[in-house]
Biopython code that builds the backbone (N, CA, C, O; Angstrom):
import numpy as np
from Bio.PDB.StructureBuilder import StructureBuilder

atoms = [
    (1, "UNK", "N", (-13.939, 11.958, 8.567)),
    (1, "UNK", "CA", (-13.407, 10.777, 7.910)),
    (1, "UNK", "C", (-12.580, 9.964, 8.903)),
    (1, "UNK", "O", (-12.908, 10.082, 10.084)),
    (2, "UNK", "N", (-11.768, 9.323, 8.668)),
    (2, "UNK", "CA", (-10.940, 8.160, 9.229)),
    (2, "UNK", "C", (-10.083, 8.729, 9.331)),
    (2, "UNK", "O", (-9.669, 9.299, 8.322)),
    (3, "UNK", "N", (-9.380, 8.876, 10.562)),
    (3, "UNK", "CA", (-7.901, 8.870, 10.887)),
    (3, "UNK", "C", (-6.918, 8.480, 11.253)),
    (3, "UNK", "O", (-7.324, 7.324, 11.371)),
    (4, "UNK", "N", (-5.895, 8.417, 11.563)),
    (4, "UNK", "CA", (-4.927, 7.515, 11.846)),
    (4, "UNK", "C", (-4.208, 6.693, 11.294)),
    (4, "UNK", "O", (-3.766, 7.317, 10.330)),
    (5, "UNK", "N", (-3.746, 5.579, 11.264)),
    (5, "UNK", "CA", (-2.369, 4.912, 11.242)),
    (5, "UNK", "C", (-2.147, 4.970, 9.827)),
    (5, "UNK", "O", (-2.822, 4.376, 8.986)),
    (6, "UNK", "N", (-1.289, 5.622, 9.637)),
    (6, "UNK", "CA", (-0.667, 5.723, 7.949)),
    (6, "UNK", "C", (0.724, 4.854, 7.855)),
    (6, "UNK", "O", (1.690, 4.962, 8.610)),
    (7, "UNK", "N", (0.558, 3.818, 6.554)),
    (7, "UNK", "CA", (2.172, 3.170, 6.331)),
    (7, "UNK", "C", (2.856, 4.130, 6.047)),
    (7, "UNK", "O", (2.488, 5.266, 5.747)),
    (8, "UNK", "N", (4.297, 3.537, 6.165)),
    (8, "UNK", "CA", (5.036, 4.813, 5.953)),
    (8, "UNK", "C", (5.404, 4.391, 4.284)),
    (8, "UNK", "O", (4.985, 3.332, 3.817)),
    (9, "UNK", "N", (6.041, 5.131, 3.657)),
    (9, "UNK", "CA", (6.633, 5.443, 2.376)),
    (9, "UNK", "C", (5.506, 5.487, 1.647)),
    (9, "UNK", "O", (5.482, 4.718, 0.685)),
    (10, "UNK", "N", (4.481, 6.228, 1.846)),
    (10, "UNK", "CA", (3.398, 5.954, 1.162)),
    (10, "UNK", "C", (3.018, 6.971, 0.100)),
    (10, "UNK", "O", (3.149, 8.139, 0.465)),
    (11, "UNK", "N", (2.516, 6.750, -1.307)),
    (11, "UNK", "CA", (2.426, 8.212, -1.907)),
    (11, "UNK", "C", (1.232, 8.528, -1.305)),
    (11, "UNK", "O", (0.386, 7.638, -1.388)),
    (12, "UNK", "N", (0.819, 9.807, -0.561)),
    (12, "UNK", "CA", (-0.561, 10.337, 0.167)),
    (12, "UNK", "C", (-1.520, 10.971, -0.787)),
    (12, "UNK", "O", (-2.616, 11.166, -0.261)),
    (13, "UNK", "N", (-1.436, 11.341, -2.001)),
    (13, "UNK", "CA", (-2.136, 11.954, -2.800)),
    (13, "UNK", "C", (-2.745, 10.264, -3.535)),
    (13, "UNK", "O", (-3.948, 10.344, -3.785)),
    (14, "UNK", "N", (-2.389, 9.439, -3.744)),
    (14, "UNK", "CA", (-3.114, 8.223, -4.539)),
    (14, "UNK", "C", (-3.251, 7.447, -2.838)),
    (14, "UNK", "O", (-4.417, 7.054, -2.793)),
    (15, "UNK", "N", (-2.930, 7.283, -2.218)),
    (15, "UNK", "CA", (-3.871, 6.399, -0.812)),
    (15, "UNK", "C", (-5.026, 7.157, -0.503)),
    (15, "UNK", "O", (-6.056, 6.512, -0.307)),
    (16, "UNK", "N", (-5.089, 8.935, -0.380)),
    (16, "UNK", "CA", (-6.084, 9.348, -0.019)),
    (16, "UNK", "C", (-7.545, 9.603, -1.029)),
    (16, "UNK", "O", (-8.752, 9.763, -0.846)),
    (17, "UNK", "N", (-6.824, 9.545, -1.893)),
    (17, "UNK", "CA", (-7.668, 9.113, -3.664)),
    (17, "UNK", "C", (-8.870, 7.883, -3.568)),
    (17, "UNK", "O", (-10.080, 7.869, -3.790)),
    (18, "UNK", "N", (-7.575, 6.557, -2.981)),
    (18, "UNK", "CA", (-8.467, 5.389, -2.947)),
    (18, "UNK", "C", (-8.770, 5.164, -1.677)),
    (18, "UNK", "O", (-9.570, 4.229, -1.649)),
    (19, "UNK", "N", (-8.533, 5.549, -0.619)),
    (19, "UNK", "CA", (-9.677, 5.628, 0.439)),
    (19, "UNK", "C", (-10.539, 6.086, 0.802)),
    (19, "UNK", "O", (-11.445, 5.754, 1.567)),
    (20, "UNK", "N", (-10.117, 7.550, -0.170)),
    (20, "UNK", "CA", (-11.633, 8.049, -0.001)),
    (20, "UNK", "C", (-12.749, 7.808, -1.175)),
    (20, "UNK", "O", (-13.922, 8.163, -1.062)),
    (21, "UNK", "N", (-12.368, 7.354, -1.964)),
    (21, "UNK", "CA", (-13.395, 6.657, -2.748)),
    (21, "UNK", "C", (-13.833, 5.472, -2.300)),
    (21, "UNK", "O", (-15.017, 5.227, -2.534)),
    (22, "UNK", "N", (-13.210, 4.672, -1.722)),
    (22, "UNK", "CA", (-13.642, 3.433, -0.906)),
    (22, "UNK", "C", (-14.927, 3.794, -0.047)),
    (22, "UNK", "O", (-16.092, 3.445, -0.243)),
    (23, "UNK", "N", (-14.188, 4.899, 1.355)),
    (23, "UNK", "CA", (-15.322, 4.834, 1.890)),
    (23, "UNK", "C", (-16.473, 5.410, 1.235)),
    (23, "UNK", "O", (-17.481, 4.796, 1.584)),
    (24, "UNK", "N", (-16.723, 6.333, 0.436)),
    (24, "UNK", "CA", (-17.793, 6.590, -0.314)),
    (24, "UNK", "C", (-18.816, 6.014, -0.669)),
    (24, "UNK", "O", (-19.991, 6.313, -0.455)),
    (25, "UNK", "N", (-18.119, 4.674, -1.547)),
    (25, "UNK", "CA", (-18.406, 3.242, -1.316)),
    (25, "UNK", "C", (-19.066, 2.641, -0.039)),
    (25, "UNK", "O", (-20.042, 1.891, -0.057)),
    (26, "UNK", "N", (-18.546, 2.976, 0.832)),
    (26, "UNK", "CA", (-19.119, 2.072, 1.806)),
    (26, "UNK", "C", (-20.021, 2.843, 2.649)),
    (26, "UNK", "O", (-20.645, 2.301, 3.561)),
    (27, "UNK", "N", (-20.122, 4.147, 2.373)),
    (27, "UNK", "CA", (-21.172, 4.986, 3.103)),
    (27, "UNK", "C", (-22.031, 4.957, 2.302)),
    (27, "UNK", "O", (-23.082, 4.947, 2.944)),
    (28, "UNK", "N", (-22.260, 4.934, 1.160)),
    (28, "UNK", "CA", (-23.422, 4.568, 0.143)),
    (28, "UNK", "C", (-23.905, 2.684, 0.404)),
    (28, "UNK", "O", (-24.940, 2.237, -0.091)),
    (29, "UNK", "N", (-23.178, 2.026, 1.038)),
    (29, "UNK", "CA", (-23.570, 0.316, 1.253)),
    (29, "UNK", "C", (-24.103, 0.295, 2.357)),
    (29, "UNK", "O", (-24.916, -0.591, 2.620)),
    (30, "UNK", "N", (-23.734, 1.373, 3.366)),
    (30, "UNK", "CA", (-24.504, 1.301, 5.148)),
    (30, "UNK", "C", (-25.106, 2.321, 5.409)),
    (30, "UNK", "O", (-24.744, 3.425, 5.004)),
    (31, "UNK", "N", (-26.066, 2.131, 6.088)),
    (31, "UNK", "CA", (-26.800, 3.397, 6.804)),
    (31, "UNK", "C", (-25.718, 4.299, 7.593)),
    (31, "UNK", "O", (-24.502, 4.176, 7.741)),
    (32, "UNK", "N", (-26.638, 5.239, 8.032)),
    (32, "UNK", "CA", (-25.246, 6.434, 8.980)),
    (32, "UNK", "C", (-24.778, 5.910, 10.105)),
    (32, "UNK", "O", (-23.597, 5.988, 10.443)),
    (33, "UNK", "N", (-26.036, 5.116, 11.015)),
    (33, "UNK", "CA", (-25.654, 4.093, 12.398)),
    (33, "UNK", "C", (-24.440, 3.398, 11.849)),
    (33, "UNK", "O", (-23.303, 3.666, 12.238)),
    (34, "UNK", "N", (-24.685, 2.598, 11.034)),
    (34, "UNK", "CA", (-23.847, 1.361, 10.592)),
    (34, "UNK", "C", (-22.347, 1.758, 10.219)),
    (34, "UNK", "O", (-21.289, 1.211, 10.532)),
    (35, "UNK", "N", (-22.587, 2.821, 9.495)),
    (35, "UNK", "CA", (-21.246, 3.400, 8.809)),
    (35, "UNK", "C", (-20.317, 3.776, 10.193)),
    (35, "UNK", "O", (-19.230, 3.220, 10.355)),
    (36, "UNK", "N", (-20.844, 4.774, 11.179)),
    (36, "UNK", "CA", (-20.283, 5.155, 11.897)),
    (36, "UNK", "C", (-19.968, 4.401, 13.189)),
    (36, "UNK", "O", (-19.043, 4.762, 13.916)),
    (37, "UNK", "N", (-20.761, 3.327, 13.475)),
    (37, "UNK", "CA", (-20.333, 1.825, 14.150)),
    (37, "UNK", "C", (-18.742, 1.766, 13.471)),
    (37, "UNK", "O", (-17.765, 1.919, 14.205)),
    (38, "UNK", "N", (-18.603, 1.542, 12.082)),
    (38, "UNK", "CA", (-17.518, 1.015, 11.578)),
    (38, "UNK", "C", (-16.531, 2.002, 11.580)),
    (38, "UNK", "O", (-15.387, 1.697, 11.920)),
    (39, "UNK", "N", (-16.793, 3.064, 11.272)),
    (39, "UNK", "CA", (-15.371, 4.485, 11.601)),
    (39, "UNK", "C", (-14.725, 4.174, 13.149)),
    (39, "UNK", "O", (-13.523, 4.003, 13.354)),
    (40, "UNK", "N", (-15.457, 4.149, 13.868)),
    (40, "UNK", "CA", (-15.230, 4.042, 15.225)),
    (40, "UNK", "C", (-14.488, 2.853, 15.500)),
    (40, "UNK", "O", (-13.518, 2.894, 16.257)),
    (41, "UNK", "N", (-14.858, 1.807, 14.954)),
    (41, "UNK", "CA", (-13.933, 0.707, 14.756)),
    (41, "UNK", "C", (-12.656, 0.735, 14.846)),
    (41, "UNK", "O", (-11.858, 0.559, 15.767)),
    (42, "UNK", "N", (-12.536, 1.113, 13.183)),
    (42, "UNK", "CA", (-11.063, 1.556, 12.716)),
    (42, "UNK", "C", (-10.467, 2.565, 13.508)),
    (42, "UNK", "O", (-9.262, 2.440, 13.724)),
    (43, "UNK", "N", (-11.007, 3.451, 13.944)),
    (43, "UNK", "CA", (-10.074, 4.417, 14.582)),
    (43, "UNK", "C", (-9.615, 4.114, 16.179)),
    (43, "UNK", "O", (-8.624, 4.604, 16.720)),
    (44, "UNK", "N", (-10.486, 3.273, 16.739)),
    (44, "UNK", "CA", (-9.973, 2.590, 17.466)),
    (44, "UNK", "C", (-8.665, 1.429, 17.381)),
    (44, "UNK", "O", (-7.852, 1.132, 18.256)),
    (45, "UNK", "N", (-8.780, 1.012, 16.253)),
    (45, "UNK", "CA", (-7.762, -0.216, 15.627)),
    (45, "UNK", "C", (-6.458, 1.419, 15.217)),
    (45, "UNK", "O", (-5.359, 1.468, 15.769)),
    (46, "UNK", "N", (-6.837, 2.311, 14.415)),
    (46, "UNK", "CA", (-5.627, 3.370, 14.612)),
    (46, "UNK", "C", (-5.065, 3.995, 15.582)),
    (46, "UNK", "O", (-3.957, 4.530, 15.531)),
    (47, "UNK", "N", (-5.933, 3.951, 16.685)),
    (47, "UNK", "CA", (-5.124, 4.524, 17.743)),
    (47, "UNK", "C", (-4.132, 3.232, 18.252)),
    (47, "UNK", "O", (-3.004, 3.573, 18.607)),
    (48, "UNK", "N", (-4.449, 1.804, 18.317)),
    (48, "UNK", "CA", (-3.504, 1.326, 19.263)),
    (48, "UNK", "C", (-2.427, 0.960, 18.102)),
    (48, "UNK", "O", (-1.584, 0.068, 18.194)),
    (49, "UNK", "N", (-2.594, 1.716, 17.132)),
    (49, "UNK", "CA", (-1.320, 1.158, 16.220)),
    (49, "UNK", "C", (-0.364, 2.482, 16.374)),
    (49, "UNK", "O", (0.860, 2.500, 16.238)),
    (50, "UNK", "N", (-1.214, 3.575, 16.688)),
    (50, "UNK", "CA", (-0.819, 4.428, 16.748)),
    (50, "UNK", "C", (0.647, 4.532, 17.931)),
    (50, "UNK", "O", (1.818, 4.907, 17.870)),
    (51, "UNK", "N", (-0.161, 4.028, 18.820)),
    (51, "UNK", "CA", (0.347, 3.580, 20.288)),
    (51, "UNK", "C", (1.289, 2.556, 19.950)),
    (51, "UNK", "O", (1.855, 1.978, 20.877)),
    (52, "UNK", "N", (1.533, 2.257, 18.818)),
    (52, "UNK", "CA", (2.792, 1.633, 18.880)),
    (52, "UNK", "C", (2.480, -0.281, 18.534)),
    (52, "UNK", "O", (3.312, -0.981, 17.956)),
    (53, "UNK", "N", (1.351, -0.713, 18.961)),
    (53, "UNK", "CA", (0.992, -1.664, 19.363)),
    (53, "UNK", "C", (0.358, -2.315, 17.734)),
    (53, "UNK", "O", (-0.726, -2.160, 17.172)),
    (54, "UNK", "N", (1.447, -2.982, 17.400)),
    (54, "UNK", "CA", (1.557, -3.587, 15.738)),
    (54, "UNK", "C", (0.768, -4.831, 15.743)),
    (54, "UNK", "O", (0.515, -5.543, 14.772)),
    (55, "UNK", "N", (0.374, -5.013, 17.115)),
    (55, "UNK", "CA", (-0.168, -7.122, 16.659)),
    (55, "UNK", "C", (-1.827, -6.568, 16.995)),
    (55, "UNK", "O", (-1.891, -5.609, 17.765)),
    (56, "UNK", "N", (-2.622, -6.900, 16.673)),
    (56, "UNK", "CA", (-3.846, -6.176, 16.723)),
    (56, "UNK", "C", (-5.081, -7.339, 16.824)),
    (56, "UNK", "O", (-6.076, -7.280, 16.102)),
    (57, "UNK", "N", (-4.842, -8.509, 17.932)),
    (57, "UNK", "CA", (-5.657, -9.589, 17.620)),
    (57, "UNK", "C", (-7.208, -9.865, 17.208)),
    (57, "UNK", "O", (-7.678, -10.803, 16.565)),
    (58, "UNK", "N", (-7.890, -8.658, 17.832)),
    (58, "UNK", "CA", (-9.342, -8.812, 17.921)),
    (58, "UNK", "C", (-9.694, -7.225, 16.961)),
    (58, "UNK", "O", (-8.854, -6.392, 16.620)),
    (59, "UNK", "N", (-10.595, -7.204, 16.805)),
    (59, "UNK", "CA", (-11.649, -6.322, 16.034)),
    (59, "UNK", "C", (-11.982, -5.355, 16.786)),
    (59, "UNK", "O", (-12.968, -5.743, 17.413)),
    (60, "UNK", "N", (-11.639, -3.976, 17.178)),
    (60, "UNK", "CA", (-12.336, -3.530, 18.495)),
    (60, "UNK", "C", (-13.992, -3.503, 18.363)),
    (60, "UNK", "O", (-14.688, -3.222, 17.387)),
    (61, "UNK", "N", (-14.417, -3.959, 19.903)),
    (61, "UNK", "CA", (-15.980, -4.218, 19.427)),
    (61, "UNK", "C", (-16.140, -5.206, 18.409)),
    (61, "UNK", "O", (-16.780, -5.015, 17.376)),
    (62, "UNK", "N", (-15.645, -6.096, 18.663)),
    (62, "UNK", "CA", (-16.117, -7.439, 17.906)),
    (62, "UNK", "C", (-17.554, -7.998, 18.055)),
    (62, "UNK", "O", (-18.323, -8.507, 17.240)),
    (63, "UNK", "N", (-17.666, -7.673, 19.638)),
    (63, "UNK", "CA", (-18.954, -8.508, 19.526)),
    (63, "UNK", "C", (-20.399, -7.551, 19.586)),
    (63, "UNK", "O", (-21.502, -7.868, 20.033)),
    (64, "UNK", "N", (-20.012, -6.443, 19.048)),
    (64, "UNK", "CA", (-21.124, -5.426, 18.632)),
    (64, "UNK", "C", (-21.239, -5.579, 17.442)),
    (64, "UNK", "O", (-22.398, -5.498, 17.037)),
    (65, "UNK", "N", (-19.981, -5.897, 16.232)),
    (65, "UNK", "CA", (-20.240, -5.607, 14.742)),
    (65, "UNK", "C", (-20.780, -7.226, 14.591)),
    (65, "UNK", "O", (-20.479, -8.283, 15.145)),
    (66, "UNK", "N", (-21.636, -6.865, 13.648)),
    (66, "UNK", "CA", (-22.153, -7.956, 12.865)),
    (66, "UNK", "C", (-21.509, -8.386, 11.868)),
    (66, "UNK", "O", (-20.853, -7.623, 11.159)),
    (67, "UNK", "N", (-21.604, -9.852, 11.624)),
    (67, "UNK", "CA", (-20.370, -10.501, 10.945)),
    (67, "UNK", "C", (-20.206, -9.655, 9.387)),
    (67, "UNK", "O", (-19.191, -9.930, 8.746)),
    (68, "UNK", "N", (-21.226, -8.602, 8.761)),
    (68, "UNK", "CA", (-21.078, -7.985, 7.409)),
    (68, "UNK", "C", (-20.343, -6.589, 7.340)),
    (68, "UNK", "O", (-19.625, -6.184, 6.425)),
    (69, "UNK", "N", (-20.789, -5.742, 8.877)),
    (69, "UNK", "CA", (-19.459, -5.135, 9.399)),
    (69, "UNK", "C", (-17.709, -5.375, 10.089)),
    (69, "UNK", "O", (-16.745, -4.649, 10.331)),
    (70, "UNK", "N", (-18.051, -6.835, 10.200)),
    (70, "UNK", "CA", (-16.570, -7.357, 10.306)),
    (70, "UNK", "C", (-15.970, -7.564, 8.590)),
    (70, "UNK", "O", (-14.870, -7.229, 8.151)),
    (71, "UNK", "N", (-16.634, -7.948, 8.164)),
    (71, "UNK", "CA", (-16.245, -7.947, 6.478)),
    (71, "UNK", "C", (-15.863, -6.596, 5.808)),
    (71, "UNK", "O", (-14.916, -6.550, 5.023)),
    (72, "UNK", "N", (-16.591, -5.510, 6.115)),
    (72, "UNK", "CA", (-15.966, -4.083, 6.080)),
    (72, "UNK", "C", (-14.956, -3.578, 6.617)),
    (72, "UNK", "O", (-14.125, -2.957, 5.955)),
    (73, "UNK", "N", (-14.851, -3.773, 8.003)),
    (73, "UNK", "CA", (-13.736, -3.360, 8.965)),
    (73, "UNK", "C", (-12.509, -3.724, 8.304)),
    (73, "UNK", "O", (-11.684, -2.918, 7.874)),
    (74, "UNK", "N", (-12.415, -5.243, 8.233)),
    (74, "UNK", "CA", (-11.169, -5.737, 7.545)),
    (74, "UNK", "C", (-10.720, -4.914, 5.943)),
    (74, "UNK", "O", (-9.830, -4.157, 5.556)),
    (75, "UNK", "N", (-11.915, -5.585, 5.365)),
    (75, "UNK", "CA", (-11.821, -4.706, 4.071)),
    (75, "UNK", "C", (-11.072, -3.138, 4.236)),
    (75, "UNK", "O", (-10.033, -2.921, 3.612)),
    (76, "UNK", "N", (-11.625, -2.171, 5.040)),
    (76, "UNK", "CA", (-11.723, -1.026, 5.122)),
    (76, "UNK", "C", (-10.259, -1.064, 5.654)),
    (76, "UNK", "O", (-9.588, -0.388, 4.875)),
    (77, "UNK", "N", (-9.332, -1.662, 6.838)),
    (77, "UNK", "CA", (-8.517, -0.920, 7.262)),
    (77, "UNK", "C", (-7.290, -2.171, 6.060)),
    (77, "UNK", "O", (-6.075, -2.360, 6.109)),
    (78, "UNK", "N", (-8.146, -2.629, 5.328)),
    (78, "UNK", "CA", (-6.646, -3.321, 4.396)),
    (78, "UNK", "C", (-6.327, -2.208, 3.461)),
    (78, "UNK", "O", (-5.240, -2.038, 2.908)),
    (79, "UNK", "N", (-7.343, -1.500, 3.348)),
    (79, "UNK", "CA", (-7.551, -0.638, 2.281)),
    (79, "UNK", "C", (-6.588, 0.339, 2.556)),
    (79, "UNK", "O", (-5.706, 0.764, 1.810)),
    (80, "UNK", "N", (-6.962, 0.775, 4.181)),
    (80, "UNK", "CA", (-5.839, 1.699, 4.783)),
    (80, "UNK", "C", (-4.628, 1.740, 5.121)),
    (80, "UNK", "O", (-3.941, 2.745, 5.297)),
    (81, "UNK", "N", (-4.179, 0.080, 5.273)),
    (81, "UNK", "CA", (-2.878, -0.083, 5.254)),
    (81, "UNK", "C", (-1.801, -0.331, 3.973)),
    (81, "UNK", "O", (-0.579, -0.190, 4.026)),
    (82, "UNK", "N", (-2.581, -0.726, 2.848)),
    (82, "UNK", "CA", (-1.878, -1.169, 1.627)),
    (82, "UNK", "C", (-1.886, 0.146, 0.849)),
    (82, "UNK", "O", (-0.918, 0.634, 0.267)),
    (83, "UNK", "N", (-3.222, 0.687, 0.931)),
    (83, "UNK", "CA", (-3.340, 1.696, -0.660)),
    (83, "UNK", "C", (-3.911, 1.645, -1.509)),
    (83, "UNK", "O", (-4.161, 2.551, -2.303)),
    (84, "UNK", "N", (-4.333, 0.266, -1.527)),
    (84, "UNK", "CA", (-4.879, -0.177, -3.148)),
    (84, "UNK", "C", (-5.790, -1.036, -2.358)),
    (84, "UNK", "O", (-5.846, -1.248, -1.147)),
    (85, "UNK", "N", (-6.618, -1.556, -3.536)),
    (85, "UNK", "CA", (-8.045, -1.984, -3.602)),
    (85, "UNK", "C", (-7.677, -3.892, -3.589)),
    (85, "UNK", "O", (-8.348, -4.626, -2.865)),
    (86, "UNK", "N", (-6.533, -4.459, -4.500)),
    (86, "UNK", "CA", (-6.213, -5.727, -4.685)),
    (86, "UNK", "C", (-6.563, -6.641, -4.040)),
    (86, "UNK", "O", (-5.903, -7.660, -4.245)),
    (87, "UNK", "N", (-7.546, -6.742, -3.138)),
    (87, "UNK", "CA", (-7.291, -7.623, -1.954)),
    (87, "UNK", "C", (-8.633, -8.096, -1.920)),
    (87, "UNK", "O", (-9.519, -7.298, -2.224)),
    (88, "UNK", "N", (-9.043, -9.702, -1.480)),
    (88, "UNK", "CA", (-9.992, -9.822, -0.953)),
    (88, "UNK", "C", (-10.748, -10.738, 0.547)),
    (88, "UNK", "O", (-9.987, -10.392, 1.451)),
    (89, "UNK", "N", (-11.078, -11.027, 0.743)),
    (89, "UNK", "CA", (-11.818, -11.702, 2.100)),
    (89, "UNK", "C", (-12.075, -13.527, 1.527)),
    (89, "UNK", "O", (-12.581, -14.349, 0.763)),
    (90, "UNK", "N", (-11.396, -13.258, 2.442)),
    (90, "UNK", "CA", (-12.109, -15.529, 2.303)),
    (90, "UNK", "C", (-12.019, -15.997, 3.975)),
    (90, "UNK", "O", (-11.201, -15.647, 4.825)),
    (91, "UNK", "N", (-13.269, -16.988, 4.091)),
    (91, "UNK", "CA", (-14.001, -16.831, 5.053)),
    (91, "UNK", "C", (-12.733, -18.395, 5.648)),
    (91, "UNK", "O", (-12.068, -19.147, 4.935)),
    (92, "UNK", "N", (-12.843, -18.350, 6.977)),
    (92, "UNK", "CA", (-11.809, -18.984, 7.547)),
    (92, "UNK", "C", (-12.741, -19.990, 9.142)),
    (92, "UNK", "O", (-13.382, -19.533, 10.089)),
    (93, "UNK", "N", (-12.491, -21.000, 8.881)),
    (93, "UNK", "CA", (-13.299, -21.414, 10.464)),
    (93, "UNK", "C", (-12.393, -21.326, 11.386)),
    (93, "UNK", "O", (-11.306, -21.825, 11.096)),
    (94, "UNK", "N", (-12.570, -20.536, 13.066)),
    (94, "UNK", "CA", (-11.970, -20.814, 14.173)),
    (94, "UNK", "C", (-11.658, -22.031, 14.626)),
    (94, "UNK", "O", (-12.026, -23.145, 14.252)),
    (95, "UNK", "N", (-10.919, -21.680, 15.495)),
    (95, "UNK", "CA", (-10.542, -23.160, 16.374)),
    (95, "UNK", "C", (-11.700, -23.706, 17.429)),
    (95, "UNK", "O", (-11.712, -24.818, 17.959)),
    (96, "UNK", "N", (-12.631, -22.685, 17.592)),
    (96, "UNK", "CA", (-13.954, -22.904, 18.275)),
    (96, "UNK", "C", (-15.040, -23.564, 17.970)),
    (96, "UNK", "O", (-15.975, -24.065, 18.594)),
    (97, "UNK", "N", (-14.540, -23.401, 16.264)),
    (97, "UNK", "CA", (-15.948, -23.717, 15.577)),
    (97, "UNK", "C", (-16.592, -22.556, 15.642)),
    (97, "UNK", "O", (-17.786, -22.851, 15.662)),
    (98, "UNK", "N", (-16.448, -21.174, 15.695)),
    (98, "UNK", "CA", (-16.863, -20.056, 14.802)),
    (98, "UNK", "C", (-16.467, -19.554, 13.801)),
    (98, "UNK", "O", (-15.399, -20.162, 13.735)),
    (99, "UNK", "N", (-16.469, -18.720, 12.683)),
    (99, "UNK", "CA", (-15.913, -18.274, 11.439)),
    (99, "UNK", "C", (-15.386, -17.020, 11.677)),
    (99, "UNK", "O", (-15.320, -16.384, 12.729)),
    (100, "UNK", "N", (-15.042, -16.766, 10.623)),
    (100, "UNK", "CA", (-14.139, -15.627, 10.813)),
    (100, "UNK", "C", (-14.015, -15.451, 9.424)),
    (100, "UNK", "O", (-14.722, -16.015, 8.589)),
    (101, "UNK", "N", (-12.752, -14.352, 9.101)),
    (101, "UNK", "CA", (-12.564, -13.910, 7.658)),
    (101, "UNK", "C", (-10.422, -13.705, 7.927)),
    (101, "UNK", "O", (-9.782, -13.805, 8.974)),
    (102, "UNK", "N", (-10.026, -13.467, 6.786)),
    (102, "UNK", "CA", (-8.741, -13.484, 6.560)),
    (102, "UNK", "C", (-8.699, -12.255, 5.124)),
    (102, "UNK", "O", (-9.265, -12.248, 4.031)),
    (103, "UNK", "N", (-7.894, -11.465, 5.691)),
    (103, "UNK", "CA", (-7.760, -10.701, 3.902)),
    (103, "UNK", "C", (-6.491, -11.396, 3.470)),
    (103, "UNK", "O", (-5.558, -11.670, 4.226)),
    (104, "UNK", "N", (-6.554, -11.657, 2.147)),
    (104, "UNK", "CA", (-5.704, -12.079, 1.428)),
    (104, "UNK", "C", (-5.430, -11.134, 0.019)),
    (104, "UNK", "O", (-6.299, -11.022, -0.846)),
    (105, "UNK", "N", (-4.284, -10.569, -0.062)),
    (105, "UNK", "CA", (-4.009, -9.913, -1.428)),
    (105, "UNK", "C", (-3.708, -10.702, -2.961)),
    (105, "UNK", "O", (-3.034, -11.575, -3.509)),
    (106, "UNK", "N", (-4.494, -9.933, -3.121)),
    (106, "UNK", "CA", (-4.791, -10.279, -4.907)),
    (106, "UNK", "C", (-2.887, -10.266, -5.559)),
    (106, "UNK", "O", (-2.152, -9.283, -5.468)),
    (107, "UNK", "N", (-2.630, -11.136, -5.953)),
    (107, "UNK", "CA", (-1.392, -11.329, -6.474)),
    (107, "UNK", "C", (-1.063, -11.354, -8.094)),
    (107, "UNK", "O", (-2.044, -11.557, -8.810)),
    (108, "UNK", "N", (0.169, -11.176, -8.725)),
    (108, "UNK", "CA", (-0.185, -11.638, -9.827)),
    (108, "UNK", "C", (1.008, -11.893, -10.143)),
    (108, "UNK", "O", (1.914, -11.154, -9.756)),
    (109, "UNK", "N", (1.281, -13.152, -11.021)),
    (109, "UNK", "CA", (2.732, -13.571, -11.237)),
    (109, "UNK", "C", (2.951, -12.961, -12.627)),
    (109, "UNK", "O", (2.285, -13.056, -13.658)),
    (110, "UNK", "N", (4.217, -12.230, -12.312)),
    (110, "UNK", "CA", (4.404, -11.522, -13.603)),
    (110, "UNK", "C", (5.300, -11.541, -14.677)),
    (110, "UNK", "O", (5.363, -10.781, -15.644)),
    (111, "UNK", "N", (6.130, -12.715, -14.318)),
    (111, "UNK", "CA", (6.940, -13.386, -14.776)),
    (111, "UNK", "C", (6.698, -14.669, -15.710)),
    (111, "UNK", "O", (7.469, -15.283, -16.449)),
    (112, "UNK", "N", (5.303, -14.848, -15.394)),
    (112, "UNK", "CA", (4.321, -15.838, -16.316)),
    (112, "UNK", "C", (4.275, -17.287, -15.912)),
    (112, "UNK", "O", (3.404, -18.051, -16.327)),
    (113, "UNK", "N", (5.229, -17.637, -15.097)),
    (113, "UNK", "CA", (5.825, -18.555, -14.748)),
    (113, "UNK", "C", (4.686, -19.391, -13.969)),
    (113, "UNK", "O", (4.470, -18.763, -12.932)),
    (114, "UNK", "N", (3.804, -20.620, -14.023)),
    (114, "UNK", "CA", (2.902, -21.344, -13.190)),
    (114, "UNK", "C", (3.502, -21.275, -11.861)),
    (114, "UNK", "O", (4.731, -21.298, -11.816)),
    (115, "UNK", "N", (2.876, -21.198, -10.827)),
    (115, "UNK", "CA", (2.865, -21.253, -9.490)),
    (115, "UNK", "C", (3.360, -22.149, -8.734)),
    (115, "UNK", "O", (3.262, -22.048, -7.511)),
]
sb = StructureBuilder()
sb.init_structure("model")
sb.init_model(0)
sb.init_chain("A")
sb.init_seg("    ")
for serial, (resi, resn, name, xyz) in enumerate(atoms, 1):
    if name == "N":
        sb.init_residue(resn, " ", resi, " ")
    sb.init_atom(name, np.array(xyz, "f"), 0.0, 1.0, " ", f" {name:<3s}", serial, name[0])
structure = sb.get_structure()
C-alpha cells in the first residue's frame, strides 16, 4: 500500500478506513501498470514531505503521468492528507497555456448564513 506522510492529530483507525477504501477504488479504476505508476508517485511526493520539504511544486513524474493519472495523484494524496473524501478537482489553465487541476474542499456553511 502507500506509505508515508501522515498529518498529525489524526484519528488513524478512520484515515486508514478511508484510504484504504479509496484506493480500492482506484485499483479497481486502473490497471496494475497504471495503479502502480501512481503509488510510486505518491510515495515519492511522501518521502520529500517526509524530508521535511512542505512546498511540493510539481507532481513527481509529471511528465510520465497522463493528465487522468494526474487527476488521481491529486485526488489520492488529498485523500491522504485530509482524511476524508470532501473534496474535489476543478480544472485550472497555466500561465503557459497548459491545464492543470487544483483540489478544492467541499465546504459547507453551517450556520446557514448565504456566502
Amino acid at each position: 500500500m502507500v506509505s508515508g506522510y501522515r498529518p498529525p492529530d489524526r484519528d488513524d483507525d478512520r484515515e486508514a478506513d478511508v484510504l484504504g477504501t479509496y484506493l480500492e477504488d482506484v485499483r479497481d479504476r486502473l490497471d496494475g501498470e497504471r495503479f502502480e505508476v501512481l503509488v510510486r508517485a505518491v510515495q515519492s511526493t511522501c518521502a520529500l514531505l517526509e524530508e521535511g520539504d512542505r512546498t511540493v511544486l510539481e507532481v513527481p513524474g509529471d511528465h510520465g503521468l497522463a493528465p487522468d493519472l494526474q487527476r488521481e495523484y491529486l485526488s489520492l494524496m488529498a485523500v491522504m492528507i485530509t482524511g476524508h473524501l470532501d473534496h474535489h478537482l476543478i480544472e485550472v489553465a497555466a500561465p503557459d497555456g497548459g491545464k492543470g487541476w487544483a483540489v478544492v474542499e467541499n465546504t459547507v456553511d453551517l450556520t446557514g448564513r448565504e456566502p
